[in-house]
N, C-alpha and C positions, 0 to 999 in steps of 0.2 A: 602704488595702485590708485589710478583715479576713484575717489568714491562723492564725490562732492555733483551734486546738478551740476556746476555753474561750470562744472571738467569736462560734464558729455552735453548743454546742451547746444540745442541751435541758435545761432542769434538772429540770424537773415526772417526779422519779424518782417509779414508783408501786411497791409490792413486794405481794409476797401469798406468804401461810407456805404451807409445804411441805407440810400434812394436807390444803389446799384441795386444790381438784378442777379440770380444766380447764374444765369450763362457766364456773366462778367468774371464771378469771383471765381467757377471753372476755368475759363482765360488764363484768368493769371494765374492760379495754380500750376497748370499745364505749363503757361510761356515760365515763369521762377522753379517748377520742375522741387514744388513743395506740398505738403499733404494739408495743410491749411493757410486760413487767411483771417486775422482781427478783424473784428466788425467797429467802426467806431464812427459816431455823428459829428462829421466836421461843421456844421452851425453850432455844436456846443462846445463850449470853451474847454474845456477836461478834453484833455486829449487821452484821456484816460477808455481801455476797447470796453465796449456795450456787449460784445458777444464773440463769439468764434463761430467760423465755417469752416467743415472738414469735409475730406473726401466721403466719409460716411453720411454727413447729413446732405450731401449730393445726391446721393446714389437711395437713400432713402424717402426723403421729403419731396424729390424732383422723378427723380428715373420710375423707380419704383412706385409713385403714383401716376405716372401717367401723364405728367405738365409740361408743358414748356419751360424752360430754364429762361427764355425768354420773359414769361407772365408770371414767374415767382420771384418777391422778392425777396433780399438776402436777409431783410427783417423778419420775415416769415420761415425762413429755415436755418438762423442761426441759434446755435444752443447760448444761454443762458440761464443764470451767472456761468464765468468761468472759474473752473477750479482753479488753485494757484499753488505756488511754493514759493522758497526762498531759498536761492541761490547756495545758501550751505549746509540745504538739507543736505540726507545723504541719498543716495541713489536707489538704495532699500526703502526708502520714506515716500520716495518720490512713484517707485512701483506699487507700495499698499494702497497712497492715495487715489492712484489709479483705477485700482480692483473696486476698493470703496466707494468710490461715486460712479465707477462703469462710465470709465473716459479715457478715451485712448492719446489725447493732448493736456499736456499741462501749462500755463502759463508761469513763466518763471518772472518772479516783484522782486524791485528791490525792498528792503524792509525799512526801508529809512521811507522812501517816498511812494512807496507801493507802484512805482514805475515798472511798465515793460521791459526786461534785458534779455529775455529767451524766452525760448519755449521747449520742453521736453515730447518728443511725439516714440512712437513706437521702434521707429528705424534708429535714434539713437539708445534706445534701449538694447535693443540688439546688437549695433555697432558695441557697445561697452561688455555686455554678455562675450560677444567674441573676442573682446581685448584681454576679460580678465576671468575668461573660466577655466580651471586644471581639467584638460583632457583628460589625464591617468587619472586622477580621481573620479571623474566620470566613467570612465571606462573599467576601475575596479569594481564602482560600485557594480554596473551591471555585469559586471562575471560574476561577483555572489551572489547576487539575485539569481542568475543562472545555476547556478553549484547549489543553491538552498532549493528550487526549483525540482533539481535531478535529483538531489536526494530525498524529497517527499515523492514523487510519482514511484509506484510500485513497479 
């Protein structure tokens, strides 16, 4: 059983500099058919990402106010800092962190050079839910929920 990040996550990192615009970084989301994009200032040397844009902060900071995706830029709608992990946490580690900072992308480091090698987003949490969870177990459980259920109601 895969339990490791570095088994479910995505690699296909995409970035886009920080003068773009949020139309731009919807673009490529759309055209790469990925739920986020690295923010990173290519005038600075560190190629190390400044920030992340998700579909979320699209759809929030842009739609949902009212702006043109045209007149927002990506520096104004990307989250900051990014939360991160290492590569062999476990996948349990990688879901808490989640919940705990109420973020639905993680950035996967390597821990030698804190470099980008993935990223963990929602859909491959799911993807690995469906690879490694016991139906019948699931499915016992809720029959004794049901049988504990029938036998309390009068």
């Amino acid at each position: 059983m895969q339990n490791a990040v570095k088994e479910i996550m995505s690699k296909n990192l995409e970035t886009i500099d920080v003068t773009q615009n949020a139309q731009d970084a919807a673009k490529k989301m759309n055209e790469r058919k990925i739920s986020s994009v690295l923010v990173v200032d290519k005038q600075n040397e560190s190629k190390e990402p400044i920030g992340i844009v998700t579909e979320r902060d699209l759809v929030i900071r842009v739609c949902a106010a009212g702006t043109s995706g045209k007149e927002v830029g990506v520096r104004e709608i990307m989250s900051s800092p990014i939360a991160t992990i290492e590569p062999q946490a476990t996948v349990e580690t990688a879901a808490d962190l989640m919940l705990s900072n109420k973020v639905r992308h993680l950035l996967v480091v390597d821990e030698e050079t804190r470099t980008p090698v993935g990223i963990i987003a929602p859909s491959d949490l799911n993807k690995y839910l469906r690879g490694n969870i016991d139906m019948d177990e699931v499915n016992a459980r809720i029959l004794e929920a049901i049988k504990a259920e029938e036998l309390t109601e009068p």
